[in-house]
C-alpha positions, -999 to +999 in steps of 0.1 A: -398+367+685-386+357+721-361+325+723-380+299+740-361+278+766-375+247+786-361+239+818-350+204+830-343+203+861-352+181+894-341+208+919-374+231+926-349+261+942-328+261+911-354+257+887-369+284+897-341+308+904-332+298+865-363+308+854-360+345+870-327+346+857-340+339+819-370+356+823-354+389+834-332+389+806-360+389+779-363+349+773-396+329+770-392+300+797-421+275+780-420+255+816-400+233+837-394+196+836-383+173+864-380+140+843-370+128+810-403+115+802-422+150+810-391+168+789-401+146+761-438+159+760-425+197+765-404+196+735-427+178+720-459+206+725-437+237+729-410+231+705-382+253+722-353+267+708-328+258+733-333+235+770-309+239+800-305+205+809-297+191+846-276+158+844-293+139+873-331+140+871-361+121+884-366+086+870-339+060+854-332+082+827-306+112+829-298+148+809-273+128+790-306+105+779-321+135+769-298+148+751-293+124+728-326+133+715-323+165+716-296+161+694-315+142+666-341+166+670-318+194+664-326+218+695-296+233+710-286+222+752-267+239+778-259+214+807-264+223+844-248+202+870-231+201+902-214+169+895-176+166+893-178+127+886-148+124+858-168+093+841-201+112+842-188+145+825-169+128+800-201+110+791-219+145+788-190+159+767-193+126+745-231+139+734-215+173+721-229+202+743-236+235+731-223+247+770-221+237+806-228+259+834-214+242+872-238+251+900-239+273+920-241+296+885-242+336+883-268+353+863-241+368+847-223+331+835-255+321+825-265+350+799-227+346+785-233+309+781-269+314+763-247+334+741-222+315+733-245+282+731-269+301+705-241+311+681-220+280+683-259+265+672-264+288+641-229+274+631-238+244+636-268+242+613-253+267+589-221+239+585-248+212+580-275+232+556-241+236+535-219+203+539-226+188+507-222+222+488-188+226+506-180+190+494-186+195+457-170+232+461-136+219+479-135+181+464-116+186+433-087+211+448-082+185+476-073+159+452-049+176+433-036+205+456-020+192+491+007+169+481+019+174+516+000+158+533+011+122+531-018+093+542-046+069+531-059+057+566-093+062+572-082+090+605-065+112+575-092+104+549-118+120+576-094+150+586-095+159+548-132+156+547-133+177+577-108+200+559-126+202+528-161+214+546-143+241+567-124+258+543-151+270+525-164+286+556-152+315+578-155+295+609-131+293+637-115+262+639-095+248+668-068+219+657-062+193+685-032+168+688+001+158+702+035+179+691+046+170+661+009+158+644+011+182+621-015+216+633+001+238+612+000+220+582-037+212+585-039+250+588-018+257+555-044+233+537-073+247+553-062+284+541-052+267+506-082+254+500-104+287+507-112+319+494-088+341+518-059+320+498-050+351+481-048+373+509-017+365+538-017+334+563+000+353+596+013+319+620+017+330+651+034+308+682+017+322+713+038+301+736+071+319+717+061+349+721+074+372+753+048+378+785+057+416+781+050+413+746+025+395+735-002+422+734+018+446+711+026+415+690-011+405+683-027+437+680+000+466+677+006+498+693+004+531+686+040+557+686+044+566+722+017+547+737+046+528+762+080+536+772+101+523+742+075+525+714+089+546+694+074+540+658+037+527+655+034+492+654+007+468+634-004+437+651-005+399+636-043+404+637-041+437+615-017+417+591-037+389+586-064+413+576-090+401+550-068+365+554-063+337+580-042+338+616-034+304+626-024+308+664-003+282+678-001+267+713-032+287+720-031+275+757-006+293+766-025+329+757-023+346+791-060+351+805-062+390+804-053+388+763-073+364+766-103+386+771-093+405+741-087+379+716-128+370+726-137+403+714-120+397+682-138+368+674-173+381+688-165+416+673-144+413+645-124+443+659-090+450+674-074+476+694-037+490+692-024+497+724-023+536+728-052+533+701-085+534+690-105+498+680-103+487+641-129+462+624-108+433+611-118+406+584-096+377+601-107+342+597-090+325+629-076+288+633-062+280+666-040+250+682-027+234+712-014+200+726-026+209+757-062+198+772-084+225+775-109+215+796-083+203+821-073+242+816-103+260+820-110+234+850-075+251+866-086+287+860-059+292+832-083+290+801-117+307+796-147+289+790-166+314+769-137+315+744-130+274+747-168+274+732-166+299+708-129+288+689-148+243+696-173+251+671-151+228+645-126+212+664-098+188+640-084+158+658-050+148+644-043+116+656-007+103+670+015+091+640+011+052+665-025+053+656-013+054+619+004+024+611-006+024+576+009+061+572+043+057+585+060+041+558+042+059+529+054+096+546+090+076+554+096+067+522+082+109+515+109+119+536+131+097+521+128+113+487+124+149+499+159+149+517+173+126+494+167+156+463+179+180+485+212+165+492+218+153+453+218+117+464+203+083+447+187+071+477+161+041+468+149+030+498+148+009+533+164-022+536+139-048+552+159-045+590+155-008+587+116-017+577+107-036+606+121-008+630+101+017+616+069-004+619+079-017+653+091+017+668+063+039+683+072+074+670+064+094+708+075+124+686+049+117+653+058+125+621+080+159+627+101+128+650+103+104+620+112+136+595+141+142+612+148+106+616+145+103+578+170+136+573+192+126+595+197+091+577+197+106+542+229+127+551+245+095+567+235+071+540+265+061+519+248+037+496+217+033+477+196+020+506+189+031+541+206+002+562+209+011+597+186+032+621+198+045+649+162+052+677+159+059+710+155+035+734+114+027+732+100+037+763+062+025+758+071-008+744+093-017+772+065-005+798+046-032+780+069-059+781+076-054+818+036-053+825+034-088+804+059-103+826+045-103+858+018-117+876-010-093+880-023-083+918-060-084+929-062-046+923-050-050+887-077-082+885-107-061+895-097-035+878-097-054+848-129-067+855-146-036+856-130-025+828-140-051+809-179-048+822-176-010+810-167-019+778-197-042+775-216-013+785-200+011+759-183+034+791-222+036+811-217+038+844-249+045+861-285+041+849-310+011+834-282-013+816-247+009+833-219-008+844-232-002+884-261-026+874-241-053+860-217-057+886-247-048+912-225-021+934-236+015+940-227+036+914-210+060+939-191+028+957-184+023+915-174+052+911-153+050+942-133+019+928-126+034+892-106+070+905-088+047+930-078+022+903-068+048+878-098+039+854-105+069+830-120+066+793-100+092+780-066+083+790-072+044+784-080+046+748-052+072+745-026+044+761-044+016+742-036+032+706-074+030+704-092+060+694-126+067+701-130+099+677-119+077+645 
């Protein structure tokens, strides 16, 4: 049976050039929608498997409207826009696409996209048709097997629910967060807690490893294949074999091996340099502090292999966000170095307390590890009495910002913020921000790049987070 796809999309040129494009490559196209409304009543009669989905449409409802519905209705979307707005994407990334294609699109980007979009789907569903089976599966050795990882707030509480599901699975998994959060330790757990735990965990540091090479590193050579390969080599990827690679710093992959790493996860197959291509049983974890989409929007990350290693993305939060964590994996530290040196170390005294609540830790917890090594080998007592930090750059950027007066360009953009809050971040449309401050959205829109106003990097300054 043909995968049927409805169109929605206000622009009759591009509509129909889609159309061809789907048609021609063996899809069903059950019609074409220029509103939300008329969407509605297409899904509803033709039941399609996927839609490719225009942001802007006819009417006061938008593609991110839609796919909200789409959502609950579990039918995968691809969105189509020409739109660069900042605001606007990051509301379309917030309703968790299966894709996005930017007009003007190739035939070519389009069929890779339907690809990707369908098999990130079928993960999808087969994670959910499974999630409580993982649960019972993975609950007990969560409990009582990662005494490493040190935390009771509700952030780490939902990482190791996120942990539990995913181990029990062979799907990639991309781990997200600041240096120092902890990546590779969520992928030691992750591998722990599975059924490759028996077979090797290969860690890799892609941003370590040199330009010349990085290929041979990965997936090997063959004897006399390059100038200086003088006995065969086997890659990490061949290594890991029948276990788990966890590539670090994934960002910094080159694009060309870039290519070939997409093969291995599409393919399951590597090939040695000089060699012939190998079937691999690799389940792959990958990392980076970096943003990808930024990334991918400079050319430097592909977008086909962003989708296919975000089908379960971890978000480790910064140690800040943790409060509640910092002195339970302090005092963890505390004991851990204090064994290793053969010292009777006890604990803080109530000075060194307050610092270590009051400081805000830019380095997370690999920062406060060291902190906590470095005072056990200087302690001379019982009790940790003096801490020596660095100078705290964000809280004296605060102070200095609550000690003068603000100017009208920090007033308004106060204002606005404030109104898109009340919104919940919705710019344009029947209740947005634009309405309630009755401006055009694109004189709106105007105001918030001058004045610096961007959802993602507010909550990130704000020690909010949106994801928790």
């Amino acid at each position: 049976m043909r995968t049927k796809i409805l169109i929605v999309e206000d622009q009759f040129i591009e509509a129909n050039n889609m159309q061809g494009i789907l048609e021609r490559a063996g899809y069903k196209v059950t019609g074409i929608a220029r509103s939300v409304p008329i969407a509605l009543k297409m899904v509803e009669k033709e039941k399609p498997d996927m839609v490719m989905l225009d942001i802007l449409l006819q009417g006061n409802l938008t593609g991110i409207d839609l796919a909200g519905k789409l959502r609950e209705m579990n039918i995968a979307f691809v969105y189509l826009s020409a739109n660069s707005n900042k605001e606007i994407l990051d509301a379309a990334k917030a309703t968790k696409p299966y894709g996005f294609l930017v007009k003007p699109f190739r035939a070519k980007d389009v069929l890779i996209m339907l690809d990707v979009a369908w098999y990130l789907h079928q993960q999808v569903e087969e994670e959910a048709k499974n999630r409580e089976a993982y649960l019972k599966r993975a609950g007990s050795a969560v409990s009582g097997g990662l005494p490493e990882i040190i935390g009771n707030s509700p952030a780490i509480a939902r990482i190791m629910n996120s942990v539990k599901i995913v181990s029990q699975s062979n799907t990639a998994v991309l781990i997200l967060g600041e240096s120092g959060t902890g990546k590779e330790l969520i992928a030691q757990a992750i591998h722990k807690l599975s059924d490759r735990k028996n077979k090797p965990l290969i860690v890799v540091n892609c941003g370590a490893l040199p330009a010349n090479l990085i290929e041979s590193e990965l997936f090997g050579h063959e004897k006399g294949s390059f100038t200086g390969a003088f006995n065969r080599r086997v890659g990490k990827f061949e290594q890991a074999d029948g276990g788990t690679i966890f590539l670090d710093e994934i960002g910094e992959l080159p694009l060309d091996l870039q290519t070939k790493f997409l093969r291995v996860l599409q393919e399951k197959e590597i090939e040695r340099i000089g060699g012939n291509s190998k079937k691999v049983d690799v389940r792959v974890i990958a990392a980076t502090n970096k943003n990808l989409e930024e990334e991918i929007s400079a050319g430097r990350f592909r977008l086909d292999l962003y989708y296919r290693l975000n089908i379960f993305p971890i978000l480790l939060p910064p140690l800040r966000e943790r409060q509640g964590d910092i002195l339970l994996l302090a005092d963890y530290f505390l004991k851990k170095y204090a064994v290793k040196q053969g010292k009777s170390i006890t604990g803080f005294s109530d000075d060194v307390i307050t610092q270590i609540r009051n400081y805000s830790w830019p380095g997370n917890v690999r920062e406060l590890e060291n902190m906590m090594e470095r005072s056990v080998l200087l302690s001379m007592g019982t009790l940790i009495t003096s801490l020596v930090l660095p100078k705290d750059k964000r809280k004296a950027s605060i102070e200095i910002e609550a000690d003068r007066q603000k100017t009208m360009e920090e007033n308004e953009r106060d204002h606005i913020l404030a109104t898109l809050f009340k919104c919940d971040w919705k710019v344009f449309g029947e209740g947005g921000a634009a309405e309630l401050l009755d401006i055009n959205v694109s004189t709106l829109n105007s105001r918030m790049k001058k004045l610096g106003i961007n959802k993602k990097h507010y909550f990130k300054n704000s020690g909010e987070n949106k994801n928790d």
